[in-house]
N, C-alpha and C positions, 0 to 999 in steps of 0.2 A: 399542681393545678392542671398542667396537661393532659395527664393523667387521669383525672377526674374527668375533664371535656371527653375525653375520648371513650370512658366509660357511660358518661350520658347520652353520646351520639349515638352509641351501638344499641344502646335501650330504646331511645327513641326514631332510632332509624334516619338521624341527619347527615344527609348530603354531605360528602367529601368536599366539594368545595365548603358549604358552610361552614365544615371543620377548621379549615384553611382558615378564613376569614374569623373565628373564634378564637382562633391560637394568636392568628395576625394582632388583633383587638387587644387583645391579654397579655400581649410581650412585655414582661417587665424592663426593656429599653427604653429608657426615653423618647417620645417621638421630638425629632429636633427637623427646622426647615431648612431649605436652600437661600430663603432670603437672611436668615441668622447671619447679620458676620461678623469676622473674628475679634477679639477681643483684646488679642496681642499687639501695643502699638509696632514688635519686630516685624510684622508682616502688612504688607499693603498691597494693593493693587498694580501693576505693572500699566500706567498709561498707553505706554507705547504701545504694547500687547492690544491692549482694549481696542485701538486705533484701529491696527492691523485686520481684527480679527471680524467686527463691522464689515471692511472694505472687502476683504477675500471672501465672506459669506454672500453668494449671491444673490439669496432672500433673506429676509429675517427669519421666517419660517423655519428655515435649513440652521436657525441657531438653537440655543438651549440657555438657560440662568444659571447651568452649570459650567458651562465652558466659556461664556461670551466677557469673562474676565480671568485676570491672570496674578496671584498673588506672587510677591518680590519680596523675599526676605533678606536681610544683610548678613553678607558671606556667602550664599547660598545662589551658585551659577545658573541662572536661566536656561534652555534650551540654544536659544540666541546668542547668549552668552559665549557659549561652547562653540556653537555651529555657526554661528553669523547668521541665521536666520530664523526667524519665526519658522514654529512647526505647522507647514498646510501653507507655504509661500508658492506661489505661482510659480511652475519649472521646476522647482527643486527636492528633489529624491535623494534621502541619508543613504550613503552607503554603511556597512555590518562596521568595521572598522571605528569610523566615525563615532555611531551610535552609541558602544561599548565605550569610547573615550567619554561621551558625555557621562555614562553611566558609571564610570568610573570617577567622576569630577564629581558626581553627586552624592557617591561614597564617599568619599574624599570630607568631603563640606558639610556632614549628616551623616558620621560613621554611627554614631545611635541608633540610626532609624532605618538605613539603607545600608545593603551586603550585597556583593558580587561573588558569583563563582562560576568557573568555566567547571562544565557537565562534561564536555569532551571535545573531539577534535571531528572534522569534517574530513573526506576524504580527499580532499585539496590540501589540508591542515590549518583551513582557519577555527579560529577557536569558536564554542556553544557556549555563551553567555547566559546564566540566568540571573534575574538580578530577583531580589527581596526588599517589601517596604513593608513598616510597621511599627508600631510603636517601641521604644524602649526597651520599653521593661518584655514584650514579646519577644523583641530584638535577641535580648541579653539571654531568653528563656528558650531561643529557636531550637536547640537540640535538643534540648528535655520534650520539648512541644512535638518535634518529629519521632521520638522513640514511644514516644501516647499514643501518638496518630497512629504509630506504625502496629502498636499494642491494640487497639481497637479495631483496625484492620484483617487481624487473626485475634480474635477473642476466645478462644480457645483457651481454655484453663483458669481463665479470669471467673474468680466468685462475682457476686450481684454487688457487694457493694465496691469491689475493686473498681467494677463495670463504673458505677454510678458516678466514683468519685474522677476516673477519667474524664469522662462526660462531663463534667462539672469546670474541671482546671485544663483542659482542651481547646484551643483556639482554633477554630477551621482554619484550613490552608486554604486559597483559593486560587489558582495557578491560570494564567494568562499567557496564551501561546496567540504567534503574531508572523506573519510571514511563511508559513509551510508554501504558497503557492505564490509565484516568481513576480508574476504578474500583475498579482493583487497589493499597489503597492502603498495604499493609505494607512493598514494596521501600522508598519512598522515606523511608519512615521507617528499616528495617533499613540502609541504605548512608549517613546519619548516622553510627550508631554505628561501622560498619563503618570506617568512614573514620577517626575517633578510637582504632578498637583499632590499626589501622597503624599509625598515627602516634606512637603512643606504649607499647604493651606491647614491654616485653623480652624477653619467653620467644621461648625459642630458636629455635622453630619461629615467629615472626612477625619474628623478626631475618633470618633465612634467607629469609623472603620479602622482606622489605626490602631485603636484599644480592643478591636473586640474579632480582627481581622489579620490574619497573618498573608498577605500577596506576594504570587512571586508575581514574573515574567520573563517570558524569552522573547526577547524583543525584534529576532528574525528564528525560524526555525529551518530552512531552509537556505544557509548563511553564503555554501557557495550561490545558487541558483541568483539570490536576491544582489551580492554586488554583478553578478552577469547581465542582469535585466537594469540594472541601473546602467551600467556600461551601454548596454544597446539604447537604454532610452536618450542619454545625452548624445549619442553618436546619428539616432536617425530618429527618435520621436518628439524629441522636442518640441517642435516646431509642428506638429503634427494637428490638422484639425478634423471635424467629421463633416461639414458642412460641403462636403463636394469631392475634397479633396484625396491624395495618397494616406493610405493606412499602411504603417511600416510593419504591423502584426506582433509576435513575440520571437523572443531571441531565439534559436534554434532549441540550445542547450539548459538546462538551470542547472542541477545535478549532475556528478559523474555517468548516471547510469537512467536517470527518472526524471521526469517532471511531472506533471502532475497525478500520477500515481503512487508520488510520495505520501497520498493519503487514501491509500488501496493495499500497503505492505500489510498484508493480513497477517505473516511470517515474520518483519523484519528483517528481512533478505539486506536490507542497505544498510553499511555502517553508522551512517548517520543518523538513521531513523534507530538504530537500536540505541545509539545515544540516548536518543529521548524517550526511551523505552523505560531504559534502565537508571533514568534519572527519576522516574513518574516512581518505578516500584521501591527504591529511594526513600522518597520523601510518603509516597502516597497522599497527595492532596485531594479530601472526599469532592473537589469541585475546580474540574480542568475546562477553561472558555478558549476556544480556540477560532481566531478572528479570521475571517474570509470576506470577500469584494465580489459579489454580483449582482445580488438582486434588488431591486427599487423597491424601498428605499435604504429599510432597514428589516429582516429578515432576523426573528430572532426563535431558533430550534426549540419546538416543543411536544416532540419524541410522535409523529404521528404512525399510524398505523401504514405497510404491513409492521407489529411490533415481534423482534425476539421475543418468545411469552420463558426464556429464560433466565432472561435478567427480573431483578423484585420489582413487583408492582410498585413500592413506595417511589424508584425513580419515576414511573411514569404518572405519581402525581408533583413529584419535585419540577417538572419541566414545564408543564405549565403553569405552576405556582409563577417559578419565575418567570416566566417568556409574560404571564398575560398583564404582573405588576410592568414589567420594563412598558408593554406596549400601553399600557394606562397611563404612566408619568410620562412617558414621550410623546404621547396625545394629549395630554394634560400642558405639555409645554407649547404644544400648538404645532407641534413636527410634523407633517405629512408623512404617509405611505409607512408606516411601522406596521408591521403584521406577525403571527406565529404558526402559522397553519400552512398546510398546500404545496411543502416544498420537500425537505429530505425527509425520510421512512426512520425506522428503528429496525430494517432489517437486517445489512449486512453487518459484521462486528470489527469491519480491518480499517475503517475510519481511523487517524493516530490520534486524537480525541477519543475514541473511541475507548480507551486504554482506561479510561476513570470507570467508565459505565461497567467493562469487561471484570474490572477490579472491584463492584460494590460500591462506588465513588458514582457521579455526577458528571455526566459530559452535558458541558454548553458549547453553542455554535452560533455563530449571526454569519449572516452575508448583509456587506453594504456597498453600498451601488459606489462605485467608479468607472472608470473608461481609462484603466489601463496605464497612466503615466502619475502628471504635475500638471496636466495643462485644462486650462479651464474651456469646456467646448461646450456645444448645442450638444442637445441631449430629445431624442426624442423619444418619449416614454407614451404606449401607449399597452393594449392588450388587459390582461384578465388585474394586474397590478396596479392600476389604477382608477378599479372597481372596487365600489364595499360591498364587502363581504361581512359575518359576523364577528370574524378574527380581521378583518380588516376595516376598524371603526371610519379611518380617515383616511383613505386612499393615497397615492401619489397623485399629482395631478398629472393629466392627461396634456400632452403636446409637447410644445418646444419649451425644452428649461435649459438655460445656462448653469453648468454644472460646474464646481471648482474640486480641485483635494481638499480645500477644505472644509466644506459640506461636510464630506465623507468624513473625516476626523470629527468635526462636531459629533453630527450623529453617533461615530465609536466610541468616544468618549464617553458620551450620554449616555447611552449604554447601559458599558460597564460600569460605570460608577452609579448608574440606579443598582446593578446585577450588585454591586459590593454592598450600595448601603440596606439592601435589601437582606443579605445576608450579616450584616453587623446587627440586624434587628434583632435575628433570629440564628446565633452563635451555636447555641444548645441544641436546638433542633437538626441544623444542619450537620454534627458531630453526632447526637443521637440516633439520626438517619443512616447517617455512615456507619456506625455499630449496628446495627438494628439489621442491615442489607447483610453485613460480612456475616452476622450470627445468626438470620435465614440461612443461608447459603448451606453452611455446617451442617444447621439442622434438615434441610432437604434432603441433602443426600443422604443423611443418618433415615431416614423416617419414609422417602419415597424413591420406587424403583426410577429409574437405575440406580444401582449405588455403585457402580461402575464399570473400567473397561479394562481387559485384557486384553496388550498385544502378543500374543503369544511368540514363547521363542521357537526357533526353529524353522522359519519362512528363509527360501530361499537365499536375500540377501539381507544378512542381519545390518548390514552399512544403511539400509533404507529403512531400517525398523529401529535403527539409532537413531536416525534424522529424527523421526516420530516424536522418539522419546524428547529431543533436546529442542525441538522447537517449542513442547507441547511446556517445558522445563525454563525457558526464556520468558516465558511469559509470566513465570512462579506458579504455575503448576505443579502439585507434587507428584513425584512419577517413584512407584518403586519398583524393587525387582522381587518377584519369588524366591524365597530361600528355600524352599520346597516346591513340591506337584500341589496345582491348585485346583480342588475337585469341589465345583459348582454346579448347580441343577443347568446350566449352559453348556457345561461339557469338562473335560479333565486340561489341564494346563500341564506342560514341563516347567520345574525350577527352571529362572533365568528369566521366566516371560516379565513383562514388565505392567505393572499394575499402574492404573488410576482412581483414587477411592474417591469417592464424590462428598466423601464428609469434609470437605474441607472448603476453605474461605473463598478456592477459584473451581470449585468443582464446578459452578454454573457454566464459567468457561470454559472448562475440558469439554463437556457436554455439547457448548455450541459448536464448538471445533469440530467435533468428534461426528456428531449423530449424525445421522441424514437430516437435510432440509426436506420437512414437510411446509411448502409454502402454506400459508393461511385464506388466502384466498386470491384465483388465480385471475378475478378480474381486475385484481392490481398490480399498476406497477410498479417498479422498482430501484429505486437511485442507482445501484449499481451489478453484484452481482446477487445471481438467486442462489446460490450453492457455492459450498467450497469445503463438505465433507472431508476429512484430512486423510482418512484410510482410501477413499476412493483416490483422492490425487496426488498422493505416494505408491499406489497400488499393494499397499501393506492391510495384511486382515488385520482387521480390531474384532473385538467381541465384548457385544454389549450384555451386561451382566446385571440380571436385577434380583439373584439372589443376596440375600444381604449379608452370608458367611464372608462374599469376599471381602468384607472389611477386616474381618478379622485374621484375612492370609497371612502364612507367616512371611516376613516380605523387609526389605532394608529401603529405607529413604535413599534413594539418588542425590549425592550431594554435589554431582557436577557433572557435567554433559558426558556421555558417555560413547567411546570411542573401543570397539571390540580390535581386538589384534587380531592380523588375520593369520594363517600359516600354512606353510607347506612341509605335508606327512612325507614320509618315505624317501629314498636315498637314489639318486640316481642321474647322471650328465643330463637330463632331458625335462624341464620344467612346463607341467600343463596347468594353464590357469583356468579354472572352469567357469562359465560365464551363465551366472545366475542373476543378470539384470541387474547387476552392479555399476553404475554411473562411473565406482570410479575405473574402468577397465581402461575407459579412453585416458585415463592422467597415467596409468602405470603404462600406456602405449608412449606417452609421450615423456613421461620420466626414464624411460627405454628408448628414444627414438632411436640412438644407435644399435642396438643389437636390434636383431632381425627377427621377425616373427611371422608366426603362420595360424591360420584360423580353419577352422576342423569347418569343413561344408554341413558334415551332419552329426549326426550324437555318434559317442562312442563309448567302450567301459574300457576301464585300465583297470584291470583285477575286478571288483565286484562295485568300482566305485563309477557312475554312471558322468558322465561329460555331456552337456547339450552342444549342439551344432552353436557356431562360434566361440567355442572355447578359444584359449590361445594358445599356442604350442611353442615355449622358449628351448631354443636347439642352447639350452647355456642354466648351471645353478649354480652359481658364484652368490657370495655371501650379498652383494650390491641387489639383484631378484630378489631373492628370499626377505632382505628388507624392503624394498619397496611392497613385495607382498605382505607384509606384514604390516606397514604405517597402512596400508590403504582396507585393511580388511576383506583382506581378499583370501579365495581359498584356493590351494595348488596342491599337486601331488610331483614329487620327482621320482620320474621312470628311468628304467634303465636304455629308454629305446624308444622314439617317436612311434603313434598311435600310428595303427591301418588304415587311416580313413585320409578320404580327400579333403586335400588342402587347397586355400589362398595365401599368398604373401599378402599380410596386411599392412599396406606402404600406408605412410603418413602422407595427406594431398596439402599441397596447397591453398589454405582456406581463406575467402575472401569474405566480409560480410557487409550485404548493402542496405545502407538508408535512404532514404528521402529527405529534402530538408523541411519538410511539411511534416515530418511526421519520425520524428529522436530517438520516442521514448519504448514503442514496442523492440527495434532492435537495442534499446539499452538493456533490456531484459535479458535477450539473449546476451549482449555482451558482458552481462553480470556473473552470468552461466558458462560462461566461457573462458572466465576469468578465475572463476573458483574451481573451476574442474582444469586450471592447465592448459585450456586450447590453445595454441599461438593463431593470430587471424590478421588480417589488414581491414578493416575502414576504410570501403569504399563507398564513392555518389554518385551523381551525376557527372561529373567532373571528369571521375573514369572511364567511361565511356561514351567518348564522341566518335565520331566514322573513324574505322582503322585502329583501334583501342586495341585489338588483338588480345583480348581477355585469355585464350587460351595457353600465352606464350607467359603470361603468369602465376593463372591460377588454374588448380586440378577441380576444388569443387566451389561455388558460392552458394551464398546463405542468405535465402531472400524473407527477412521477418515478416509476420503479420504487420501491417501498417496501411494505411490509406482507406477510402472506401471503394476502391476496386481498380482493376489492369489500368484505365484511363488514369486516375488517380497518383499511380505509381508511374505511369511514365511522364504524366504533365505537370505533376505536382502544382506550383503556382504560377499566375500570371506576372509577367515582366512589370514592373513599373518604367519610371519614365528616366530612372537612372539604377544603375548597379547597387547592390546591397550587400555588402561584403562582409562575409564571417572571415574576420584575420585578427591572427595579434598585432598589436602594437602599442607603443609605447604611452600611449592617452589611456586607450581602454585595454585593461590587462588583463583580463576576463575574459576576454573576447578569444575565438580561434581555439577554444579546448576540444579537445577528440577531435576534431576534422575541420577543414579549411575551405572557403569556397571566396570566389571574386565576387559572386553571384549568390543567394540561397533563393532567388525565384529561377522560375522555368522551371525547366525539367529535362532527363536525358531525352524525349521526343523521340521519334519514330528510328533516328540514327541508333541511339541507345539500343532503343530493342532490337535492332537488326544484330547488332553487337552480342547481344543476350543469344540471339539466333546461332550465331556462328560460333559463338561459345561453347553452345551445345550440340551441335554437328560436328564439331573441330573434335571434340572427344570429352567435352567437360562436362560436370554434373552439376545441376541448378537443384537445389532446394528451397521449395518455397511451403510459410505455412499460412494457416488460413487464410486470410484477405487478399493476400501477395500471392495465393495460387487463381485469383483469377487471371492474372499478369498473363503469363503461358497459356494460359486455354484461349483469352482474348485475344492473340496478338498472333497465334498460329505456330509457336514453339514447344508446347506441347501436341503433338500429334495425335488425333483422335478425342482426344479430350475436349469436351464444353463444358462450362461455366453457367450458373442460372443465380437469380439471386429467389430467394422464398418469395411466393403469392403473398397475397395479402390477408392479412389476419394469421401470420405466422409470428410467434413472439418468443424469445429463448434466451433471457437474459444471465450469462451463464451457468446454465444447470449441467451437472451430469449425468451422461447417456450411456446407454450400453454400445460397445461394437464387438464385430465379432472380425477376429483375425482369419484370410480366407488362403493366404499361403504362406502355413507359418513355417516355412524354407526360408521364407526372401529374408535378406540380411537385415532388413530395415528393423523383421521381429525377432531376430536372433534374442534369445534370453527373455521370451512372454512364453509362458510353458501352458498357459490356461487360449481356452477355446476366444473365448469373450473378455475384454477390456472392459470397465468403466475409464471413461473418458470426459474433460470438459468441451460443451459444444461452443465453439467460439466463435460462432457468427460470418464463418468461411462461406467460401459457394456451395451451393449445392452440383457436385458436379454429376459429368456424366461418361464412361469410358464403353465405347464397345456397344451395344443394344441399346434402345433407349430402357431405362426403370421400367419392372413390369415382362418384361416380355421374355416370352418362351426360348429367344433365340440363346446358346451358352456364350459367355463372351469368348474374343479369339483367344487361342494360346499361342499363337505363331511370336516368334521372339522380337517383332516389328512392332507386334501392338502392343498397346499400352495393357498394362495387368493390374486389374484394382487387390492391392493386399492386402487392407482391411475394410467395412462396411459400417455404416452407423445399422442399428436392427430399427431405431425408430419406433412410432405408436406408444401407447401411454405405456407400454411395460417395455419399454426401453426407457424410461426415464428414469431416473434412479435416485435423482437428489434435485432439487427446486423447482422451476418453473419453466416450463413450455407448453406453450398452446399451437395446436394442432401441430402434434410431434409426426404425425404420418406424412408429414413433408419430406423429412429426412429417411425415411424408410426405405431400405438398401441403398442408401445413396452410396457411394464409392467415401469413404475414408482417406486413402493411404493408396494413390495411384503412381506406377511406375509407367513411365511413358518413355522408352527410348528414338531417339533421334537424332538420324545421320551416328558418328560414333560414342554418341553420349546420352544423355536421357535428364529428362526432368521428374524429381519424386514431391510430388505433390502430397500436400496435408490439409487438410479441409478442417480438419482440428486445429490447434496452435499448440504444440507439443510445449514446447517453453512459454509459458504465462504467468507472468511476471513472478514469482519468487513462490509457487505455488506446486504445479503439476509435473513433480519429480516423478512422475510413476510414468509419463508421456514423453520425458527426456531421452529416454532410451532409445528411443526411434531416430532419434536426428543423431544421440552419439552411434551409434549402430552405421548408418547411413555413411557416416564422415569415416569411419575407420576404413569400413569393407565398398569405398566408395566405385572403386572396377571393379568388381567381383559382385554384381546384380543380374548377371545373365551372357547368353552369348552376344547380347549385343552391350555387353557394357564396353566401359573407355578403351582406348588402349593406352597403355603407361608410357605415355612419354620420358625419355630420357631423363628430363630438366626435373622430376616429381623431387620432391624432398622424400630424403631417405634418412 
């Protein structure tokens, strides 16, 4: 029958939506209502519930026929039951622990219908919960139903009626994610109840979803972050109102390492997040709804433009299908402010939702309005949201509304279980679609160029051209390698290079990873970043190939991450490690701290084999060297006799690294990076430097992250309230006090602090700071000669990448960049200034006092390289990478943000560079104090 419809529409030229609404008409599911009820005298209605749930809704409006009652079956433990409270009670926020007990109590009481499994561990080691609800006989059928799904997923090899008869005995999975972000803390409480109404209402329409509906959920996804935010909410929000009063803000911490960029891991750089990575490629569920808390009222994703155009068109009519039923039955209920339009893009693809869409699957998203806690405040809602629009039939209303948690639960609820019964209608389709996406996919890249990418072997450091492969590999990308020389109208490849063929189910994602970002049009913006090319921010060639032999190269499937051995040729007491932009140079320094090392000032050759300036020179080749060179892939030769060339002792410094408490998560970045490559460092605050801190008598270099929006920012971070706000552990809140400590997390170090920062770096220390955190030094008068500017107006650069060009590739900082020009990401640093102003005839100094810019953004439209930027001649020769010494130390400014977040391995190099060869930048670098770690 759909079939047929879909052959008439094409004849007649019917509107896609009409299609929509043909098929909708047609469903041979029963249409069954919300007023139906159940039929079971086992189940009844929950009084109490009922009571409650009136009284906490602060309008009627703000309820639904869906939620405004609560069925009670015998045996079967309520939410309350478990928890002592109704879900959406005044003050009160489930912590991760909690939650999983209830959901454990539900398996317990309905092991038919309801399955628990922990996905994985957090890097705290609380456990990742997902729970399952569904009928029966689904239940009983859930593995066979996940090896279908997973068979449909790669349809590759499946005959047509194989296809069909999948299709046919296939239960959509619909996966429910809840809590990614710390703050937002209605979902995790709403997919509680959620979970209990599956599980146990008969009405018709929740039987239909159980028969015809497979549901998980993760009922926190973010499992440390959310008991930490519950922890600060009872310790200082409680009590908290907006009508006048103290705002206690968010916890400092959620995550080891992130907080709200836990839904930015474009890579999977966090343990955590690759949990739920690798739990999605798993199961593969064609339909991942991942719940968020901001906007008025309820906000439900329907994929607006700019759009990826390399994901299949059929999601971008899946997303309003759904977004515009949900926002009709919640108007239909009489709900205010339901909308689908106006808010996130379909540009970037590192959203962790995002993981359905990247997969041929369906990403869902809502935002729904809270204020941060439990507690029921004035709300004053005004601006473009609580205007009609076309996608917003029924605005929010406009003024003062008393707002509760529970509202916000209503509304999620509603929802999602329109999003479920909406897809119980339409079972077939929604499976269908999902095959339909994966066997495009295949067939694109079999039939249109590109059909794919070679990284060729042979690039300086193959360690950074393994990353490539394994990240590209994590994602279930197929990655092969050449078994032979790969000779393509693109050019000749050596056996080893590693292939990407685009005939296959995630070719559409290699491709978005891969290409350049051609924004779609530059007068839009953009939810998050414009670019994140993977060859440009590894600094590894790819080669885009649209001859279509290379499918046929002779080439082996990668069947696991791939990790090259590195080795050292030739025989000889004297080990030279040659430094070809290998990351890990700085872990084998430090897997070495004790033996002693030296770094070549310029290039040299040992026999016919060529050394770039910073190699490293082991006066020692004991069997201990040669494995480390070899776990780390590095490559070495042993002489008989240290090289001719001038040397530095390359001491290991004292590395300190600073935050803010306004602002966690960009040095969580760096200390992600710091933790995986071996750095040892201290976590320091404000804290550490008040008058007489004598930072010098500690540390050799610190490490000031991008963070804040400028020098002011970073020293005054926030205002005092009217009492102390203490990040400590103790024995109430246990969560509290991870990675650093304060009495205080408002203020800021203030004008003592940066004096501190001053004499730090006069005293003989080295300050690194990267983008935003280098306007610190130029504001403040601790970089010398250096100014600070922020971009004119009608400057836009939401991160693309630019070219620069390296302008003294001697300075340590570029040790191991062999190429004239970098691609680099622009991150929204100052624009600075060293020496002449931009423009002008005069050379800058070379005197060893002033500051020396070492690398340059080129700027103008042919410096952009990948996404978007409007009016790029702003940054045109602007200074990059300035060395400024002062008094016996110096400050190395980056206007880029070499570490961004789990991303711009190709930019790392500069900050490890910096930190090894940290005295050794000129005549006027440090001098080596005694106390240096050695």
């Amino acid at each position: 029958m759909f079939e047929g419809l879909i052959a008439m529409t094409k004849k007649m030229r019917v509107p896609c939506l009409l299609l929509v609404v043909a098929l909708f008409l047609s469903s041979a599911v029963p249409e069954v209502t919300h007023a139906q009820k159940p039929a079971a005298a086992a189940v009844q209605d929950d009084g109490d519930f009922a009571e409650f749930v009136k009284k906490a809704t602060t309008k009627p409006e703000f309820l639904s026929p869906l939620v405004d009652h609560l069925p009670k079956k015998a045996g079967v433990p309520t939410p309350k039951d478990v928890l002592g409270y109704h879900i959406g009670t005044e003050k009160k926020l489930t912590y991760v622990a909690d939650q999983q007990r209830y959901f454990r109590a539900l398996e317990k009481a309905l092991p038919g219908r309801v399955k628990t499994e922990v996905a994985g561990k957090t890097e705290e080691g609380r456990d990742i919960m997902v729970l399952f609800v569904t009928s029966e006989a689904n239940l009983k059928n859930l593995e066979v139903n996940r090896q279908n799904t997973r068979k449909i997923a790669d349809p590759r090899g499946l005959t047509d009626a194989q296809v069909q008869q999948l299709i046919a005995t296939t239960k959509p999975h619909y996966h429910i994610s809840a809590g990614l972000h710390s703050q937002e803390t209605n979902p995790p409480e709403a997919v509680i109840e959620l979970a209990y109404r599956l599980a146990v209402s008969e009405e018709p329409y929740i039987k239909q979803i159980r028969d015809n509906v497979i549901v998980s959920i993760t009922g926190v996804t973010d499992v440390d972050g959310r008991d930490r935010y519950v922890d600060w909410y009872y310790a200082y929000k409680i009590d908290e109102q907006y009508d006048g009063g103290e705002n206690y803000g968010d916890v400092p911490y959620w995550g080891k390492y992130v907080f709200h960029d836990n839904n930015r891991d474009i890579n999977y750089g966090v343990d955590s997040l690759r949990v739920h990575l690798n739990w999605y490629l798993n199961w593969v569920p064609p339909i991942w709804h991942d719940l968020h808390e901001a906007q008025t009222l309820l906000y439900t994703f329907s994929g607006q433009p700019p759009q990826n155009a390399n994901l299949d068109p059929i999601l971008y009519t899946e997303l309003p299908f759904f977004a515009t039923y949900e926002v009709n039955k919640l108007t239909s209920y009489g709900m205010p402010g339901v909308w689908h339009f106006g808010f996130v893009d379909m540009w970037s693809p590192g959203y962790l939702g995002f993981a359905a869409a990247n997969h041929n699957g369906m990403l869902r998203m809502y935002e729904i309005f809270n204020q941060g806690g439990a507690n029921t405040k004035k709300a004053r809602l005004s601006g473009a949201q609580t205007q009609r629009q076309w996608f917003r039939p029924n605005p929010a209303p406009a003024g003062e509304v008393d707002w509760s948690i529970r509202n916000s639960i209503n509304y999620a609820e509603t929802g999602v279980l329109t999003a479920l019964e909406l897809t119980s209608k339409f079972p077939t389709m929604v499976v269908e679609n999902f095959y339909k996406k994966s066997a495009n996919a295949v067939k694109r890249g079999a039939d249109k160029p590109p059909h794919g990418f070679v990284i060729p072997a042979g690039q300086r450091d193959q360690s950074q051209v393994d990353r490539v492969a394994n990240l590209l590999r994590r994602q279930a990308i197929e990655v092969h390698r050449a078994t032979a020389e790969i000779k393509v109208k693109e050019g000749t490849f050596p056996a080893g290079s590693y292939i990407v063929k685009l005939n296959q189910p995630y070719g559409p994602l290699a491709k978005t990873l891969i290409e350049k970002q051609n924004y779609p049009d530059p007068a839009l913006t953009t939810y998050d970043d414009s670019a994140w090319s993977m060859g440009m921010a590894s600094n590894v060639e790819i080669k885009t190939v649209d001859d279509k032999t290379i499918l046929d190269a002779a080439a082996t499937l990668l069947s696991a991450d791939v990790v090259t051995t590195g080795a050292t040729s030739g025989s000889g007491p004297v080990t030279i490690v040659k430094h070809n932009g290998s990351l890990n140079l700085i872990t084998l320094r430090y897997r070495l701290k004790d033996v002693p090392m030296k770094g070549a000032k310029a290039s040299f050759k040992v026999g016919d084999v060529e050394f770039p300036a910073g190699s490293l020179i082991v006066d020692a080749a004991s069997d201990r060297v040669r494995k480390e060179i070899a776990a780390l892939g590095l490559v070495a030769t042993a002489a008989t006799a240290a090289p001719s060339v001038e040397t530095v002792d390359v001491d290991l410094p004292r590395i300190a690294v600073y935050t803010t408490w306004s602002s966690t998560e960009k040095p969580g970045w760096v200390r992600l990076a710091f933790d995986r490559w071996e750095i040892p460092y201290d976590l320091i605050h404000k804290d550490h430097v008040p008058a007489g801190a004598n930072l010098r008598s500690k540390y050799d270099v610190i490490l000031m992250p991008h963070q804040g929006n400028n020098g002011k920012s970073i020293v005054y971070e926030q205002p005092k309230l009217s009492k102390p706000v203490a990040y400590k552990k103790n024995d109430k809140f246990k969560s509290l006090g991870m990675y650093a400590e304060t009495d205080d997390v408002r203020g800021g170090m203030g004008l003592a602090g940066a004096a501190e920062f001053q004499k730090f770096v006069e005293g003989g220390g080295v300050l690194l700071t990267l983008g935003i955190a280098s306007y610190f030094p130029a504001d403040f008068g601790i970089a010398k000669g250096v100014d600070a500017q922020s971009p004119a107006q009608g400057f836009y650069g939401p991160g693309p990448y630019v070219n620069s060009e390296i302008l003294i590739p001697t300075h340590p900082t570029m040790f191991g960049y062999a190429q004239k020009t970098l691609p680099v990401r622009y991150a929204g640093g100052p624009l600075l200034q060293a020496g002449p102003p931009v423009g002008s005839e005069q050379p800058a100094s070379t005197a060893p006092d002033r500051p020396q810019i070492v690398a340059r953004f080129t700027g103008g439209e042919a410096g952009l390289l990948s996404g978007l930027m409007r009016n790029p001649d702003q940054i045109r020769n602007r200074p990059m990478v300035v060395d400024a010494p002062s008094g016996k130390g110096r400050v190395i400014m980056f206007a880029n943000n070499p570490i961004y977040r789990w991303q711009t391995f190709g930019e790392h190099g500069m900050v490890f560079n910096a930190l090894m060869f940290w005295n050794d930048m000129g005549a006027a670098g440090a001098a080596k104090p005694s106390t240096a770690a050695q």
